[in-house]
mmCIF file as Biopython writes it, N, C-alpha, C and O atoms, coordinates in Angstrom:
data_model
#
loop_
_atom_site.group_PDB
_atom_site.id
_atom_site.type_symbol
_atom_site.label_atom_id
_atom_site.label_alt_id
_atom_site.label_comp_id
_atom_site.label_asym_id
_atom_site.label_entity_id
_atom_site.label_seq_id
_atom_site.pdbx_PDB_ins_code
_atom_site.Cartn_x
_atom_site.Cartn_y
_atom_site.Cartn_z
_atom_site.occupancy
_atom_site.B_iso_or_equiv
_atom_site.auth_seq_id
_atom_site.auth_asym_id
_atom_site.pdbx_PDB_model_num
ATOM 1   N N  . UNK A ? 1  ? 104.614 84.024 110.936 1.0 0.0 1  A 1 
ATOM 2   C CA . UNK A ? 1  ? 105.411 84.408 109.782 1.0 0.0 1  A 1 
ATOM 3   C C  . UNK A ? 1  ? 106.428 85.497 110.115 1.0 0.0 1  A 1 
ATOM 4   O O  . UNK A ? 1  ? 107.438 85.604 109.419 1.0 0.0 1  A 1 
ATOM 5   N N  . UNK A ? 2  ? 106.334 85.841 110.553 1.0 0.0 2  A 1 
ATOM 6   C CA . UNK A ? 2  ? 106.848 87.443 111.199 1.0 0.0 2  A 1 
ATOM 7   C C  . UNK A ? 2  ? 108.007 86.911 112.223 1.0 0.0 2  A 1 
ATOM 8   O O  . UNK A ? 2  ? 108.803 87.746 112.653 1.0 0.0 2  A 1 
ATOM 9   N N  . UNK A ? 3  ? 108.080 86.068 112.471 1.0 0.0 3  A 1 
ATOM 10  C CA . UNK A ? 3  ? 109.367 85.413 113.799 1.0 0.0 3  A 1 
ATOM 11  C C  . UNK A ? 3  ? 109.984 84.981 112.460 1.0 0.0 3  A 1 
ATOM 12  O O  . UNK A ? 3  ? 111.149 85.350 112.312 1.0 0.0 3  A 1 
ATOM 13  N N  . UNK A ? 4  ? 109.515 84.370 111.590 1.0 0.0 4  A 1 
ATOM 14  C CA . UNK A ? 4  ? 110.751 83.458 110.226 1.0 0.0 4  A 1 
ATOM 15  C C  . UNK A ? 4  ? 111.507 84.515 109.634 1.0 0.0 4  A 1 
ATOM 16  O O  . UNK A ? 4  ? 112.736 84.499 109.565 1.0 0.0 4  A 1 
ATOM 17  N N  . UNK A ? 5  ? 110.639 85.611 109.124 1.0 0.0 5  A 1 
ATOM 18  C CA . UNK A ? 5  ? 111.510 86.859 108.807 1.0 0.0 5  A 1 
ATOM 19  C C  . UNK A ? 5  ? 111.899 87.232 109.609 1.0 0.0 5  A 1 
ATOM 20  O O  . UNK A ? 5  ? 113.058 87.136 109.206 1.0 0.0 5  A 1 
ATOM 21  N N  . UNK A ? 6  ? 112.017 87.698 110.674 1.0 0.0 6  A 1 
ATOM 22  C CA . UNK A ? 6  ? 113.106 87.572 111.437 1.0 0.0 6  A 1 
ATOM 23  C C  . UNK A ? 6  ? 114.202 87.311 111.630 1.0 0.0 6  A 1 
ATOM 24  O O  . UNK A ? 6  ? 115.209 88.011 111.729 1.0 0.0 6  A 1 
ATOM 25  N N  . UNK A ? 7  ? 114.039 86.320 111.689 1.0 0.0 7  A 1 
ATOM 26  C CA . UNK A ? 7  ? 115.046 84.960 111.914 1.0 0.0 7  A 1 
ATOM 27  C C  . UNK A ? 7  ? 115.904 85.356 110.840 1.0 0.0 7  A 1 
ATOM 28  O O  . UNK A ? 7  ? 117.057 85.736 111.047 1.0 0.0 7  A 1 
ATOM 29  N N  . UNK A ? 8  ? 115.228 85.259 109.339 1.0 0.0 8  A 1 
ATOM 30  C CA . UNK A ? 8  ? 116.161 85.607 108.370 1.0 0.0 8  A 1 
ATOM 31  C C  . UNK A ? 8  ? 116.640 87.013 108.476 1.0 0.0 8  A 1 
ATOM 32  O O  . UNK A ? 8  ? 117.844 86.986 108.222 1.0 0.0 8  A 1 
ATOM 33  N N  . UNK A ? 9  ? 116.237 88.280 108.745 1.0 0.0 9  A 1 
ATOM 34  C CA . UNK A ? 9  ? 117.151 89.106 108.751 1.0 0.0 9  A 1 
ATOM 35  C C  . UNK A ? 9  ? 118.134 89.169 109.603 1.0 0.0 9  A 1 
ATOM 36  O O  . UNK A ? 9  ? 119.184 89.799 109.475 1.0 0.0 9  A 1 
ATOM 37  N N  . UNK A ? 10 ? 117.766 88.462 110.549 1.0 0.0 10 A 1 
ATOM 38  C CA . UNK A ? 10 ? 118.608 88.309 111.831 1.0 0.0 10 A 1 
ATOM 39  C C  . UNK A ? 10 ? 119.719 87.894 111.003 1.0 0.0 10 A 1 
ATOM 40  O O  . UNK A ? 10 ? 120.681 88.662 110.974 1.0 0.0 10 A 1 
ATOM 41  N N  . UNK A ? 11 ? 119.778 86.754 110.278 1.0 0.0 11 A 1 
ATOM 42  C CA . UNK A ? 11 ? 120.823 85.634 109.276 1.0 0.0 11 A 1 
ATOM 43  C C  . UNK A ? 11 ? 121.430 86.699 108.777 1.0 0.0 11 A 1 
ATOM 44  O O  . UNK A ? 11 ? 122.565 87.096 109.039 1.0 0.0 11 A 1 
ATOM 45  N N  . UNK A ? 12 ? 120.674 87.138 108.075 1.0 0.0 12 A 1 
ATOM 46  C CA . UNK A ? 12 ? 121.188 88.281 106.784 1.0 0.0 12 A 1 
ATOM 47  C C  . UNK A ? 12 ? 122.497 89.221 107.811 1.0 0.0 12 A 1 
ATOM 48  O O  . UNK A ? 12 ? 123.714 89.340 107.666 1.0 0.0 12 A 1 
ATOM 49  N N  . UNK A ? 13 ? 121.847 89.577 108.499 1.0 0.0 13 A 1 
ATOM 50  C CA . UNK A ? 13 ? 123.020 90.874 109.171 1.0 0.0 13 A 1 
ATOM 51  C C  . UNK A ? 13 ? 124.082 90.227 110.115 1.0 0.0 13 A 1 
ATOM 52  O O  . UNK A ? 13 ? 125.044 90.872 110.534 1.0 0.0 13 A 1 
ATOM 53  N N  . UNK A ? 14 ? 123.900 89.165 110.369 1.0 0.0 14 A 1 
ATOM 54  C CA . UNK A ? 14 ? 124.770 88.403 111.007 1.0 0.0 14 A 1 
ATOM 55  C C  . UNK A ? 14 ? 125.991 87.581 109.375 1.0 0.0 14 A 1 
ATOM 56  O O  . UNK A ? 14 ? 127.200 87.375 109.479 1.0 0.0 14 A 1 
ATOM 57  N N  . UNK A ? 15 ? 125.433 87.398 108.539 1.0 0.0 15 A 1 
ATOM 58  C CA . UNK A ? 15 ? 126.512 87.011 107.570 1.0 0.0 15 A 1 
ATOM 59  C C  . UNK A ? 15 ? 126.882 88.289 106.577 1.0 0.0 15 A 1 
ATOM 60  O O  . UNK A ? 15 ? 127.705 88.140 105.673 1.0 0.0 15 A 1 
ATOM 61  N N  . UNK A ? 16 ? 126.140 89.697 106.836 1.0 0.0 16 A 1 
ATOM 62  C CA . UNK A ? 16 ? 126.983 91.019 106.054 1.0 0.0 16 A 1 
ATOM 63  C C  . UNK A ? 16 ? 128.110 91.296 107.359 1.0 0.0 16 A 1 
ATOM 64  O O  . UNK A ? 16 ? 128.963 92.136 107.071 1.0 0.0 16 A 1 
ATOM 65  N N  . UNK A ? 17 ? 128.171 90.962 108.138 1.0 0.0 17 A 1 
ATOM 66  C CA . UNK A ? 17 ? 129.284 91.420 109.056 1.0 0.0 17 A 1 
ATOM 67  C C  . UNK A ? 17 ? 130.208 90.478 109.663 1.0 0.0 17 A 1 
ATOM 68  O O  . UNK A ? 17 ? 131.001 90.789 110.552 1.0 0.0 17 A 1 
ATOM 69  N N  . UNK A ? 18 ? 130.100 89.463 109.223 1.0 0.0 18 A 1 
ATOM 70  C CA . UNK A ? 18 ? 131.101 87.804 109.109 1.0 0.0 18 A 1 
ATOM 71  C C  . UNK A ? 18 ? 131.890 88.526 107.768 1.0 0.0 18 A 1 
ATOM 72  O O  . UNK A ? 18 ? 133.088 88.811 107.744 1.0 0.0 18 A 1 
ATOM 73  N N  . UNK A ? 19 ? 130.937 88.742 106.690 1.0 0.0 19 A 1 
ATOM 74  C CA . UNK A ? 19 ? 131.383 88.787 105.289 1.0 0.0 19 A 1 
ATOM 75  C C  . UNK A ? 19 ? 132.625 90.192 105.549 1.0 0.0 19 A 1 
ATOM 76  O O  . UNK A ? 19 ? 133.765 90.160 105.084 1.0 0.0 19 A 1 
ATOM 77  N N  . UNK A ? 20 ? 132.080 91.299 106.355 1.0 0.0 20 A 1 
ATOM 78  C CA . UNK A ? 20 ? 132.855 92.269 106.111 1.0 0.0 20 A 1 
ATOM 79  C C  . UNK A ? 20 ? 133.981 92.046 106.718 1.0 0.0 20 A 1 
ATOM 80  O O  . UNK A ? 20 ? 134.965 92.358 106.047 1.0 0.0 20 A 1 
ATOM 81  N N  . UNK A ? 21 ? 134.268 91.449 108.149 1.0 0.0 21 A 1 
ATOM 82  C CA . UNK A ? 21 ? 135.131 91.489 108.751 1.0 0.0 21 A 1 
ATOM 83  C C  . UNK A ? 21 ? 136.275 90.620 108.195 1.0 0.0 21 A 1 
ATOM 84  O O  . UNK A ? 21 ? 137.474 90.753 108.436 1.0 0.0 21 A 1 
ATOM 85  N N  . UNK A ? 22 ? 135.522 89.461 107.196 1.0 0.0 22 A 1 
ATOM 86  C CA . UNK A ? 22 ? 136.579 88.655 106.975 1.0 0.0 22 A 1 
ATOM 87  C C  . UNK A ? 22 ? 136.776 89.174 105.973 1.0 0.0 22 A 1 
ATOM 88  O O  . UNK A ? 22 ? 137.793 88.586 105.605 1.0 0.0 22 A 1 
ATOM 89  N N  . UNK A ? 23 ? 136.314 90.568 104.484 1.0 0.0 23 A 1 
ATOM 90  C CA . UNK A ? 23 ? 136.791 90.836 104.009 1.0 0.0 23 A 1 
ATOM 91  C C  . UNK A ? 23 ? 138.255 91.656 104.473 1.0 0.0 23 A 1 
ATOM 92  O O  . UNK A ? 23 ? 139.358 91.553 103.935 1.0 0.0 23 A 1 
ATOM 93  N N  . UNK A ? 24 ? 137.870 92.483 105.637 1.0 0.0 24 A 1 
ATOM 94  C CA . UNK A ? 24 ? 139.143 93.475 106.314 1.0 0.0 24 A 1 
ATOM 95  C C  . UNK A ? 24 ? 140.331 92.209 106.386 1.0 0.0 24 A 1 
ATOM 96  O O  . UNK A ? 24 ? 141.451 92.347 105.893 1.0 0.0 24 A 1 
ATOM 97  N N  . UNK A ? 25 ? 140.026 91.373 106.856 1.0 0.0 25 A 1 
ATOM 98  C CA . UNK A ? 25 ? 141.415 90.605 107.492 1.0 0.0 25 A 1 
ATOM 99  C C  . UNK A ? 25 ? 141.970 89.842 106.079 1.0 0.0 25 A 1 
ATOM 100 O O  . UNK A ? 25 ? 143.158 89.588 105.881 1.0 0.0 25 A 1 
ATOM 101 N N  . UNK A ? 26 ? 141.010 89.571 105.265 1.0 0.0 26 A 1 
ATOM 102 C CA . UNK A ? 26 ? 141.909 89.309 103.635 1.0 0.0 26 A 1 
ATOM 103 C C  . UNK A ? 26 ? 142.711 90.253 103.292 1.0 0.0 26 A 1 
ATOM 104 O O  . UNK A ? 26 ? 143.898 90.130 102.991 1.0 0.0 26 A 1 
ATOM 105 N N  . UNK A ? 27 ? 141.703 91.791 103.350 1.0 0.0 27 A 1 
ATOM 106 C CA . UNK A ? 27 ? 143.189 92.580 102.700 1.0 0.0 27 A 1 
ATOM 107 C C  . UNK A ? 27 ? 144.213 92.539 103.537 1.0 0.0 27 A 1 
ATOM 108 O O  . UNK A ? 27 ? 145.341 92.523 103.045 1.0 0.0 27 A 1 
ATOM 109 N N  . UNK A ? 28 ? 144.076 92.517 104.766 1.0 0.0 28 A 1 
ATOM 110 C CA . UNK A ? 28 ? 145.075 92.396 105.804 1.0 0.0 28 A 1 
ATOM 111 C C  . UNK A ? 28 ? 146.487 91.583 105.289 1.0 0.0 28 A 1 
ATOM 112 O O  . UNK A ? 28 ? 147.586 91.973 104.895 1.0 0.0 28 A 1 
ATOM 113 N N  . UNK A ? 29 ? 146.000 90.536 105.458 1.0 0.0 29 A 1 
ATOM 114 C CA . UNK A ? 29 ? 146.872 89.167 105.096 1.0 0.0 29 A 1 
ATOM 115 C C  . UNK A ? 29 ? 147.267 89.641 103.359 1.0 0.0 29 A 1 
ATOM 116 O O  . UNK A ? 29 ? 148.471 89.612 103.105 1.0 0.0 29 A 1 
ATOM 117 N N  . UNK A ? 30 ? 146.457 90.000 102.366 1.0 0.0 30 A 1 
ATOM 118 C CA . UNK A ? 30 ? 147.268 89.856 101.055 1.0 0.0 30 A 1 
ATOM 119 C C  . UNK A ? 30 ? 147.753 91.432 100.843 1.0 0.0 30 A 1 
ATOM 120 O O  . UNK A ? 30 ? 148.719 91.444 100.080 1.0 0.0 30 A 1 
ATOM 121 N N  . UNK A ? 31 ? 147.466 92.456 101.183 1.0 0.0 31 A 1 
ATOM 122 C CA . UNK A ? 31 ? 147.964 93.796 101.082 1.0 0.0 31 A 1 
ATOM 123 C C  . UNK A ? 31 ? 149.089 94.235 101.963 1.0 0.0 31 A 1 
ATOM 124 O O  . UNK A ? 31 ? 150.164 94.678 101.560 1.0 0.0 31 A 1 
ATOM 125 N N  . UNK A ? 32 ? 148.752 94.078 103.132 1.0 0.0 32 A 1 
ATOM 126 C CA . UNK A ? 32 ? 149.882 94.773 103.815 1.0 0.0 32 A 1 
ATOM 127 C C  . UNK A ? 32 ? 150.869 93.260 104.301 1.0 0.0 32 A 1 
ATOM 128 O O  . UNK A ? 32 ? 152.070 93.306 104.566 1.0 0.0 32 A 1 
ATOM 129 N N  . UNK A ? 33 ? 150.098 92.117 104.325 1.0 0.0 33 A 1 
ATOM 130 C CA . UNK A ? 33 ? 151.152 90.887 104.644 1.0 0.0 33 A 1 
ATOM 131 C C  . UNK A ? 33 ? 151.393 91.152 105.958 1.0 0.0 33 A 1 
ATOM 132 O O  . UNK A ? 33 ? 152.559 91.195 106.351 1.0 0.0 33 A 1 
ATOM 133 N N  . UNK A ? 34 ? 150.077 91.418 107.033 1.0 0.0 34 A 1 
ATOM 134 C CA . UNK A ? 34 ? 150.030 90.640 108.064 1.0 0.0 34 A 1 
ATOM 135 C C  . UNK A ? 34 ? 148.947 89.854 108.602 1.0 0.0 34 A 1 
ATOM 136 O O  . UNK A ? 34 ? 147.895 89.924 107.966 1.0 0.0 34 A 1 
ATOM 137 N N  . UNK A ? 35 ? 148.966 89.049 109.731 1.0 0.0 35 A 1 
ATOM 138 C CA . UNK A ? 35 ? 148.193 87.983 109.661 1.0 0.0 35 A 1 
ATOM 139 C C  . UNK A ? 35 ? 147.670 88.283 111.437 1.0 0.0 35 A 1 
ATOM 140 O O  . UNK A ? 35 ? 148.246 88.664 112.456 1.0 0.0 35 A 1 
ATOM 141 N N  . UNK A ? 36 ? 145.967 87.771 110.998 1.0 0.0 36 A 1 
ATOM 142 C CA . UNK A ? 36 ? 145.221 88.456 111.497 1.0 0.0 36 A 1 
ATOM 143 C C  . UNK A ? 36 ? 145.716 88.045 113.106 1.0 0.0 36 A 1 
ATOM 144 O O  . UNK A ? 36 ? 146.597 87.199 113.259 1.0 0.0 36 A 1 
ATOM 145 N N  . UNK A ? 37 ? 144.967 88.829 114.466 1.0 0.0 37 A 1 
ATOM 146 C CA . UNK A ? 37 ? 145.408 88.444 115.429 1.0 0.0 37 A 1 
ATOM 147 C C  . UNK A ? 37 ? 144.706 87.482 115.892 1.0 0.0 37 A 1 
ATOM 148 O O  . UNK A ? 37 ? 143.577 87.293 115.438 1.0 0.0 37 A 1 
ATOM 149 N N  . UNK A ? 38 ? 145.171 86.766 116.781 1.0 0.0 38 A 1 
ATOM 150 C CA . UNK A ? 38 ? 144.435 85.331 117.349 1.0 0.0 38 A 1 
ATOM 151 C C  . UNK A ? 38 ? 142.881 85.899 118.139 1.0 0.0 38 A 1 
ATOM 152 O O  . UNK A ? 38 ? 141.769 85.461 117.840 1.0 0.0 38 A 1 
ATOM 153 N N  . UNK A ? 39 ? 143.081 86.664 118.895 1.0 0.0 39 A 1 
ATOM 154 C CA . UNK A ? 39 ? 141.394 87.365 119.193 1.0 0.0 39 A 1 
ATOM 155 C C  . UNK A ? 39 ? 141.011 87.828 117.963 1.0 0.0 39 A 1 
ATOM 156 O O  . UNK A ? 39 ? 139.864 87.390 117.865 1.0 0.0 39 A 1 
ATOM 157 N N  . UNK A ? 40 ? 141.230 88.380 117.060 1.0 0.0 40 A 1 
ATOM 158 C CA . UNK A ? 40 ? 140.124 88.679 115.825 1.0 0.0 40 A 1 
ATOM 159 C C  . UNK A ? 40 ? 139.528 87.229 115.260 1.0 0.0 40 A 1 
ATOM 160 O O  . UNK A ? 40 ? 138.346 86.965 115.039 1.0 0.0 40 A 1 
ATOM 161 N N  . UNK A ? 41 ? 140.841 86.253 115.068 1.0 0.0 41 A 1 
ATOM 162 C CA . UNK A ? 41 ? 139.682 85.118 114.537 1.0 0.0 41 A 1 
ATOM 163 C C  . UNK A ? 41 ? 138.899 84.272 115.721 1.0 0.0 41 A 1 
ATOM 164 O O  . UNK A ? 41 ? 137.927 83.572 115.436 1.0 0.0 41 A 1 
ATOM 165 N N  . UNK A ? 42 ? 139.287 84.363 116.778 1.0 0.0 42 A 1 
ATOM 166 C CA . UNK A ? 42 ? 138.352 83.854 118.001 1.0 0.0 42 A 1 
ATOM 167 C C  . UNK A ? 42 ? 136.770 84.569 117.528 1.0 0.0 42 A 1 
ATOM 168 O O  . UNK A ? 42 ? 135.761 83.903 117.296 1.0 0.0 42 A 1 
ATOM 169 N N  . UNK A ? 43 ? 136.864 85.972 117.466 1.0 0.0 43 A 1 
ATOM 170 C CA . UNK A ? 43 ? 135.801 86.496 117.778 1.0 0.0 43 A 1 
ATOM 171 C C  . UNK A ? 43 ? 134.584 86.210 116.230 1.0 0.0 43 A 1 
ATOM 172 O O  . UNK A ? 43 ? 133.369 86.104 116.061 1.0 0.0 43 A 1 
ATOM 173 N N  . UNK A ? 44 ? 135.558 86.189 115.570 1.0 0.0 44 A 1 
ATOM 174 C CA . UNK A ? 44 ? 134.556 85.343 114.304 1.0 0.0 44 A 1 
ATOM 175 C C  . UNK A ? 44 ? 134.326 84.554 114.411 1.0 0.0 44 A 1 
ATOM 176 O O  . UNK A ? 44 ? 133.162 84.310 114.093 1.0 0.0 44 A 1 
ATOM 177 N N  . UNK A ? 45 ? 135.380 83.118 115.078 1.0 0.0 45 A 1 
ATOM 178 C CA . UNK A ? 45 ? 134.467 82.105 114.802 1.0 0.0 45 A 1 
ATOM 179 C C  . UNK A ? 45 ? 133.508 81.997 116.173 1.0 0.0 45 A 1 
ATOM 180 O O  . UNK A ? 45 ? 132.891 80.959 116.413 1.0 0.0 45 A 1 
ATOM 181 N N  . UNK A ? 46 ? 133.461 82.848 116.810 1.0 0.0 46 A 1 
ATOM 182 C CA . UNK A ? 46 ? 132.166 83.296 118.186 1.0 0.0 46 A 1 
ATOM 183 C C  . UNK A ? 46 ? 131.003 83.450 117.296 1.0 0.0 46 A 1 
ATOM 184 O O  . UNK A ? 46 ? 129.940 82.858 117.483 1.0 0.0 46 A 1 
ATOM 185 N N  . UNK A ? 47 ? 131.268 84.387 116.170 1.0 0.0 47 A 1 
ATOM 186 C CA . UNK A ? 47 ? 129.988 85.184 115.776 1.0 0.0 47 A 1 
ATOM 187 C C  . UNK A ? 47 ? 129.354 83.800 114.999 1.0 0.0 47 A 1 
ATOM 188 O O  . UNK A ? 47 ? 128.140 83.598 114.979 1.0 0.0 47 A 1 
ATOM 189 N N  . UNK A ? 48 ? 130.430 82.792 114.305 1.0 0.0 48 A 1 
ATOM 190 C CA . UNK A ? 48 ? 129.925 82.012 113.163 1.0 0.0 48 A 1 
ATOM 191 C C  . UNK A ? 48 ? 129.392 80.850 114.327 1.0 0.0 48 A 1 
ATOM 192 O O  . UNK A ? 48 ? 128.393 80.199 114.020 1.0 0.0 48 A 1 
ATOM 193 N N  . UNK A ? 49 ? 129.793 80.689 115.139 1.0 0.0 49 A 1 
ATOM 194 C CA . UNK A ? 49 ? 129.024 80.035 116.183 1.0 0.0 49 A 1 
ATOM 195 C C  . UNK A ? 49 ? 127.256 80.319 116.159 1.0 0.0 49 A 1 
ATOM 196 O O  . UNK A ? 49 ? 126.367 79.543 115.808 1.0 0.0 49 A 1 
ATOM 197 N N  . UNK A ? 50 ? 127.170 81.552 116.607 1.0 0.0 50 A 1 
ATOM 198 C CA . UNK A ? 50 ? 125.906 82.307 116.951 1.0 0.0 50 A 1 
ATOM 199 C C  . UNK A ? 50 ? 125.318 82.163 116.036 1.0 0.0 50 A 1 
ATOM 200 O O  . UNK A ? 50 ? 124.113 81.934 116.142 1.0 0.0 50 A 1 
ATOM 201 N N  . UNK A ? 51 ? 125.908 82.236 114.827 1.0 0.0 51 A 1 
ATOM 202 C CA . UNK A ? 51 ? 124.816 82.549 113.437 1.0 0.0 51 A 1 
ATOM 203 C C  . UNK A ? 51 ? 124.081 80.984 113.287 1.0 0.0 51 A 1 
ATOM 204 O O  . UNK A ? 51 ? 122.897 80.664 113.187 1.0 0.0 51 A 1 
ATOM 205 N N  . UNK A ? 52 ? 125.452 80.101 113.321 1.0 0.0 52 A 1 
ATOM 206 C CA . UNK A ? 52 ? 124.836 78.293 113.352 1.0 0.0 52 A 1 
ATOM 207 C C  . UNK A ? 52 ? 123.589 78.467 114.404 1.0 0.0 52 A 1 
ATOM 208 O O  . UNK A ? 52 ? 122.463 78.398 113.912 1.0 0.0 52 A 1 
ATOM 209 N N  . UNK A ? 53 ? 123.690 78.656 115.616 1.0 0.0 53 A 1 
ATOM 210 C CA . UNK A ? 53 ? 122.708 78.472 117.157 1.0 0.0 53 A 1 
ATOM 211 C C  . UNK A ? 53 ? 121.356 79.375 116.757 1.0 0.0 53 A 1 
ATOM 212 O O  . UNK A ? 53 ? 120.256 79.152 117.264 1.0 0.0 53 A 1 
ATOM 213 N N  . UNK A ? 54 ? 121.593 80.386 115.812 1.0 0.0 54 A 1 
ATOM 214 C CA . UNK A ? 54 ? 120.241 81.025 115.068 1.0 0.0 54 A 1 
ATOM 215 C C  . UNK A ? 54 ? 119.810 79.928 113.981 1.0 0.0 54 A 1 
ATOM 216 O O  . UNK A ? 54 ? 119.030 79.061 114.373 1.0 0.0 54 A 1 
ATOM 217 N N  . UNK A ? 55 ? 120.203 79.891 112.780 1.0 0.0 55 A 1 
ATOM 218 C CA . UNK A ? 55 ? 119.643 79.033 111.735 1.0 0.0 55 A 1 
ATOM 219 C C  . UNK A ? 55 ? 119.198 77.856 112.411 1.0 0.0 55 A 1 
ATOM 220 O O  . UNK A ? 55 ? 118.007 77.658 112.173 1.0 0.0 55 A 1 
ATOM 221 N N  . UNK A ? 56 ? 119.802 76.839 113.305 1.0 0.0 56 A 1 
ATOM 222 C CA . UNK A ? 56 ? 119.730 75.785 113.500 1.0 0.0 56 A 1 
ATOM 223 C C  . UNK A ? 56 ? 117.988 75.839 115.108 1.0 0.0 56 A 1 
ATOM 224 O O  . UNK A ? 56 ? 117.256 75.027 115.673 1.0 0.0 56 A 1 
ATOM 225 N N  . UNK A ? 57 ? 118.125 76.718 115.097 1.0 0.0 57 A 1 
ATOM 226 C CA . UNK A ? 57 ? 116.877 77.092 116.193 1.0 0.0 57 A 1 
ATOM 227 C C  . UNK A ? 57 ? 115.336 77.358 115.205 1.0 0.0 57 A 1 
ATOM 228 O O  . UNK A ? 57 ? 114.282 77.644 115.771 1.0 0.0 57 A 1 
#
């Protein structure tokens, strides 16, 4: 039982910091009207990679 919770907090803190980063790059894009850099969204969709290769394990 103790590896499943896990697993889920693992989830949990892996989608509060998907969530935050892609909140930063919204205001990015609708506040100041620029658009994010090509390594910032690489590196998210790295992380949203990882998070799939967790849930799916």
């Amino acid at each position: 039982m103790t590896d499943k919770r896990q697993k889920k907090e693992n989830v949990k803190i892996y989608l509060r910091e998907l969530r935050q980063n892609l909140k930063e790059m919204h205001l990015e894009v609708t506040d100041e009207l620029v658009l994010p850099q090509p390594n910032d969204v690489k590196k998210l969709m790295n992380k949203m990679e990882e998070l799939l290769k967790l849930i799916e394990s």
